[in-house]
C-alpha positions as CSV (number, residue, x, y, z in Angstrom):
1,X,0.0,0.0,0.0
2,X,1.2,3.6,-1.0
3,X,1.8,5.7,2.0
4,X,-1.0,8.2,0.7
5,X,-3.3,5.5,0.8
6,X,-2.3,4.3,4.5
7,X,-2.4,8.2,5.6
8,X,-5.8,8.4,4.2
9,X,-7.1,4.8,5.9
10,X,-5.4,6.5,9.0
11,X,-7.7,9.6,9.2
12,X,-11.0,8.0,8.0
13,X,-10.5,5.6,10.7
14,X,-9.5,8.2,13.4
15,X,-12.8,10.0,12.4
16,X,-14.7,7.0,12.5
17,X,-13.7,6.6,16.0
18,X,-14.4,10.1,17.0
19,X,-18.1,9.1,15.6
20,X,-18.2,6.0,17.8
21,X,-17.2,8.0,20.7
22,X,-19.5,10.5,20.6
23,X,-22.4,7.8,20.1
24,X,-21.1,6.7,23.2
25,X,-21.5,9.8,25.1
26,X,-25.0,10.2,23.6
27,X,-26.4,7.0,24.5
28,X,-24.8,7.8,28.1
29,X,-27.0,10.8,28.2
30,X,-30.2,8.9,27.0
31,X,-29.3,6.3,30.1
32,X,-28.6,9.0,32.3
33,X,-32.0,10.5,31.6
34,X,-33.9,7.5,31.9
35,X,-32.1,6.9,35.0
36,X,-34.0,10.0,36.8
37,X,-37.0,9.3,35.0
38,X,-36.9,5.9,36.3
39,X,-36.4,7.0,40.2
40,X,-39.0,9.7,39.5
41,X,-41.4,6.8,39.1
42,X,-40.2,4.6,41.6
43,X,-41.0,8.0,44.2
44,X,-44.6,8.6,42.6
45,X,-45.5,4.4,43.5
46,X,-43.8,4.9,46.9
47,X,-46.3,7.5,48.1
48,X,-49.7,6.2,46.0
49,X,-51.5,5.8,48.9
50,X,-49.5,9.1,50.5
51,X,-52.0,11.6,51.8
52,X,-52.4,14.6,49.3
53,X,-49.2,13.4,47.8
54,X,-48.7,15.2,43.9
55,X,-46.9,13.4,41.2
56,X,-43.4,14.1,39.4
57,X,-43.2,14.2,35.8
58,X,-39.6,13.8,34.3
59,X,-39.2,16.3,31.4
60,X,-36.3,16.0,29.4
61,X,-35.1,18.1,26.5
62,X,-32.8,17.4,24.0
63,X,-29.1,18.4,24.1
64,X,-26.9,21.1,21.1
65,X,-26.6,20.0,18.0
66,X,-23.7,19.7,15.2
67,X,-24.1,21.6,12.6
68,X,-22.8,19.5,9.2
69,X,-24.4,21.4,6.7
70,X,-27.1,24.3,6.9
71,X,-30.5,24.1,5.7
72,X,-30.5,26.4,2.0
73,X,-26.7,26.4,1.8
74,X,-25.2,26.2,-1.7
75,X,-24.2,23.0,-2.8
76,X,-20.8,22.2,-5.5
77,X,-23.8,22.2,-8.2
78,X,-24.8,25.8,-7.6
79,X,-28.0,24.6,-6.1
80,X,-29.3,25.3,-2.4
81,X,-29.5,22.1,0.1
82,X,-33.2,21.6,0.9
83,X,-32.6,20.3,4.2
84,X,-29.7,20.3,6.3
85,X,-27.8,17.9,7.9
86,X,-27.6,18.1,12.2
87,X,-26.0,15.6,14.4
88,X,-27.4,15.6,17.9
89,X,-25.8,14.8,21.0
90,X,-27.5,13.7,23.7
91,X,-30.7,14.5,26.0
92,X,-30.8,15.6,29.6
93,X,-33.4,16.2,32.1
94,X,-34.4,19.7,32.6
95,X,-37.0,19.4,35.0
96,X,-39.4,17.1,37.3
97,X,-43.0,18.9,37.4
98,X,-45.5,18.3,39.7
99,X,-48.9,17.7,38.5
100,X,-51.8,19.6,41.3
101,X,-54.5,17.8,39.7
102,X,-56.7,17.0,42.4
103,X,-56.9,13.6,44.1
104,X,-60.0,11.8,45.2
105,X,-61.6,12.2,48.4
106,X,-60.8,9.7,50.9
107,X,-64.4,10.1,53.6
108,X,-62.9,9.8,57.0
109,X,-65.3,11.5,59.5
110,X,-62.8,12.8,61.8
111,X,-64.5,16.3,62.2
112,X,-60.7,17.6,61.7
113,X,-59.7,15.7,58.5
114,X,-60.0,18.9,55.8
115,X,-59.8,18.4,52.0
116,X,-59.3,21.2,49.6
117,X,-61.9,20.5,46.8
118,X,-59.4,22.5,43.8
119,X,-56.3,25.0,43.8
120,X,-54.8,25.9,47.0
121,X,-53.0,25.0,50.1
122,X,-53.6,25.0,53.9
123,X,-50.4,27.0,55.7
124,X,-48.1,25.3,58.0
125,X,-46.7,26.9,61.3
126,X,-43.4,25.9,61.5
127,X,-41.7,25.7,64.8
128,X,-38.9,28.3,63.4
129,X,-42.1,30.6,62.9
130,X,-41.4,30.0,59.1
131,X,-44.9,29.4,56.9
132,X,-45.0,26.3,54.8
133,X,-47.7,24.6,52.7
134,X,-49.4,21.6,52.4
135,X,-52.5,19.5,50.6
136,X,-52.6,16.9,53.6
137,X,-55.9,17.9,55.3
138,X,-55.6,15.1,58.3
139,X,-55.4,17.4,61.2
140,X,-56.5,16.7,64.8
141,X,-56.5,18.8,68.0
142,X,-53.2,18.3,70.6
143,X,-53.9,18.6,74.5
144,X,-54.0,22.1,74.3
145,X,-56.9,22.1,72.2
146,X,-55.1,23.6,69.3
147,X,-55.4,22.5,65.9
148,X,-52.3,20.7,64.5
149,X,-50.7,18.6,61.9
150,X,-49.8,14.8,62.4
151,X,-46.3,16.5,63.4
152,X,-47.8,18.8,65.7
153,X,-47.3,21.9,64.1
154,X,-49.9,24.3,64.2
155,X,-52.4,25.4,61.7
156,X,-52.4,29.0,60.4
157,X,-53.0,31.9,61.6
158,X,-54.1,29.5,65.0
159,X,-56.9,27.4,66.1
160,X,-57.8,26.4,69.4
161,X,-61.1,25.1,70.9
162,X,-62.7,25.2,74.3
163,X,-63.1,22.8,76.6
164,X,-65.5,19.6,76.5
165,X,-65.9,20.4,72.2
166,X,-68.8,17.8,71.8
167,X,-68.5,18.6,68.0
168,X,-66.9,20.6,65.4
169,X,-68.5,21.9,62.4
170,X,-66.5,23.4,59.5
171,X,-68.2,25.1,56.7
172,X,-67.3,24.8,53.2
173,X,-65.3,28.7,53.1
174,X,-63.8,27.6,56.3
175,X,-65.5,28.6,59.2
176,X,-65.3,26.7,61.8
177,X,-67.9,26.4,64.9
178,X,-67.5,24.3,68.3
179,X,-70.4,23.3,70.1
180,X,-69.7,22.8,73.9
181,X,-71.9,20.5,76.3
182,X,-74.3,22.4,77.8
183,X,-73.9,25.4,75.6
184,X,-76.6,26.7,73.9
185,X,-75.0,28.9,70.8
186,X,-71.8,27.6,69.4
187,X,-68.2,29.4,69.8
188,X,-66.9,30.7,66.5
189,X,-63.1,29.2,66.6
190,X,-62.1,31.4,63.6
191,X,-61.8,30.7,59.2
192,X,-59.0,28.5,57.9
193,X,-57.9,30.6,54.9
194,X,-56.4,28.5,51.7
195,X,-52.8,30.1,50.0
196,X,-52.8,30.2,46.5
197,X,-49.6,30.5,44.0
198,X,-49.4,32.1,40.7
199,X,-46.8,28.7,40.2
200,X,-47.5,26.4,42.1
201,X,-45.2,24.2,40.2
202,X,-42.4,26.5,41.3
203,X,-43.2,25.4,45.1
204,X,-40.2,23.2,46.8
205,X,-41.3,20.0,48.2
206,X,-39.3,19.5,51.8
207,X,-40.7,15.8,52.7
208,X,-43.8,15.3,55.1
209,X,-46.1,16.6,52.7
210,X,-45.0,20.1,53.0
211,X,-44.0,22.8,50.2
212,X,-42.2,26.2,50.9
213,X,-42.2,29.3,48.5
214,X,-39.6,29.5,45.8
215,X,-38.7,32.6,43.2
216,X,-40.1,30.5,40.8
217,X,-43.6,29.9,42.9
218,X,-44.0,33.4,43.8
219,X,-45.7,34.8,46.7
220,X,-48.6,33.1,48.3
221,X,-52.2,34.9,47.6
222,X,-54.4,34.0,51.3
223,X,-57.4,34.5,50.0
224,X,-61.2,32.5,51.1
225,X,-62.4,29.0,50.3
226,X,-64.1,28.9,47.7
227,X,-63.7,32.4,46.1
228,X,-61.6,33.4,43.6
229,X,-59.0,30.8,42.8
230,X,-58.9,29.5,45.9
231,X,-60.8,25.7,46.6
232,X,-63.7,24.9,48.7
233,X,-63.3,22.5,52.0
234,X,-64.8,19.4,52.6
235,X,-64.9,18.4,56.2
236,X,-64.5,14.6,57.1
237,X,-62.2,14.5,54.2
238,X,-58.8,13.6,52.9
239,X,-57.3,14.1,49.7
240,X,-56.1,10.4,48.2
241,X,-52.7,10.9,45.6
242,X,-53.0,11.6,42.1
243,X,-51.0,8.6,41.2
244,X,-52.2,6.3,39.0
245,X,-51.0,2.7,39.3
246,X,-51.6,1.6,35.8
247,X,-49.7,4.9,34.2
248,X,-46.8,4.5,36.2
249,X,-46.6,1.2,35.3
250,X,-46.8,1.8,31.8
251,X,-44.2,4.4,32.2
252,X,-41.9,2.6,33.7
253,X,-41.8,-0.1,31.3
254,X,-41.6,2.7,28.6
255,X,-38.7,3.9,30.6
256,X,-36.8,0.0,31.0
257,X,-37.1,0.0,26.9
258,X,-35.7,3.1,26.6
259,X,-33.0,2.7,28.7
260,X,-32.2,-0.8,27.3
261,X,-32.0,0.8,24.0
262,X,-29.3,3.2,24.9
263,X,-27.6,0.7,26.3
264,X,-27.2,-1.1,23.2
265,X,-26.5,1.4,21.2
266,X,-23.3,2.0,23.8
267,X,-22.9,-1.9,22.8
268,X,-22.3,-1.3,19.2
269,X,-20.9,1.6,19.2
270,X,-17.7,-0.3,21.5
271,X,-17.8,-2.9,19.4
272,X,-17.4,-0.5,16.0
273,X,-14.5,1.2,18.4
274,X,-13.0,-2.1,18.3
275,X,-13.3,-2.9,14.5
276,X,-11.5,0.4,13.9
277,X,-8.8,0.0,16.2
278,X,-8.1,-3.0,14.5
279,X,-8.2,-1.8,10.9
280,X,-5.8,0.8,12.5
């Protein structure tokens, strides 16, 4: 063989490889993505049966391209290319969106249990004085007679009831009236008010069913159940998770395919590697 030949082999085959390698990076991305989408499953079946619990939704967006040749550039006939050509490299996730569709209500008959029947949020004293958020309606009263969360913190702005509370009522806008034995006229306790966001998608989750205010979420609106944009309660009520069994299922296995894929496309593009190194 002519040296001019071999020099030639040489640089086709170094390019080649460049190819393989940057299929291998790609398909690493595409794994890499599935990868998240796959453990953002995995966290929606964990909490299905988790009180007011939202769902995750991986998004992922593809990654820069290469630009070979440009769409309506002149080609060596003195024509224009039609369409161009664009080597992509990869995909990557660019964000995991909850979805505040409402869940179904869960009838409980604790006189406590609350559930927000559309948009909104009941606010969280936390015991740093900070406000947080949450969809979990299942409150109960602690030995002070003060309305709390299953961790104990208290509801906002502050409930507490009298002593010997025979019953509770709690009207759709959030007023909430104790009846007392013996009394005659119930005690007004106050009005739960529900937080709205102009994102609620911005909102941060920070475990235990609780959100906290972001840039991205924006200030919380307090506003009235049931006016505005703001929900309506139901009392004796929890809200059940928006998960669906049957569509994370199906997404996961959409997610196993994909990810199997990629993975054999890193197969083949190793084994090509190897062919060239050899011809080298």
């Amino acid at each position: 063989m002519s040296k001019l030949f071999l020099m030639m082999l040489s640089l086709a085959t170094m390019s080649e490889a460049q190819a393989m390698l940057k299929a291998l990076h790609t398909a690493a991305s595409g794994m890499s993505a599935q990868e998240t989408n796959v453990n953002t499953i995995s966290n929606n079946i964990a909490n299905v049966n988790t009180t007011g619990f939202k769902r995750g939704r991986t998004e992922i967006d593809d990654l820069t391209y290469e630009t070979i040749q440009e769409a309506g550039a002149r080609s060596s006939s003195s024509t224009n290319y039609n369409v161009g050509t664009q080597v992509g490299s990869g995909a990557r996730v660019s964000a995991v969106r909850k979805e505040f569709t409402n869940g179904s209500p869960q009838i409980t008959n604790n006189p406590f249990d609350l559930m927000i029947n559309g948009d909104g949020f009941f606010g969280v004293i936390m015991p740093n004085g900070e406000l947080k958020f949450t969809r979990d309606g299942s409150f109960n009263v602690d030995a002070q007679g003060t309305m709390v969360t299953k961790q104990g913190y208290k509801i906002y702005p502050g409930f507490s009831f009298p002593p010997n509370t025979s019953s509770v009522s709690i009207s759709e806008d959030g007023k909430m009236q104790a009846f007392t034995k013996g009394g005659a006229e119930p005690t007004e306790v106050g009005q739960v008010p529900i937080f709205t966001f102009v994102n609620p998608v911005g909102l941060k989750s920070t475990g235990m069913n609780l959100y906290q205010i972001s840039l991205s979420s924006g200030q919380p609106v307090q506003g009235i159940a049931g006016m505005d944009n703001a929900g309506s309660i139901m009392q004796g009520a929890i809200e059940t998770s928006n998960v669906s069994p049957m569509t994370e299922m199906t997404d996961l296995i959409r997610a196993q395919r994909a990810y199997e894929m990629n993975s054999k496309v890193m197969g083949v593009a190793d084994q090509m590697m190897q062919t060239i190194n050899n011809i080298r």
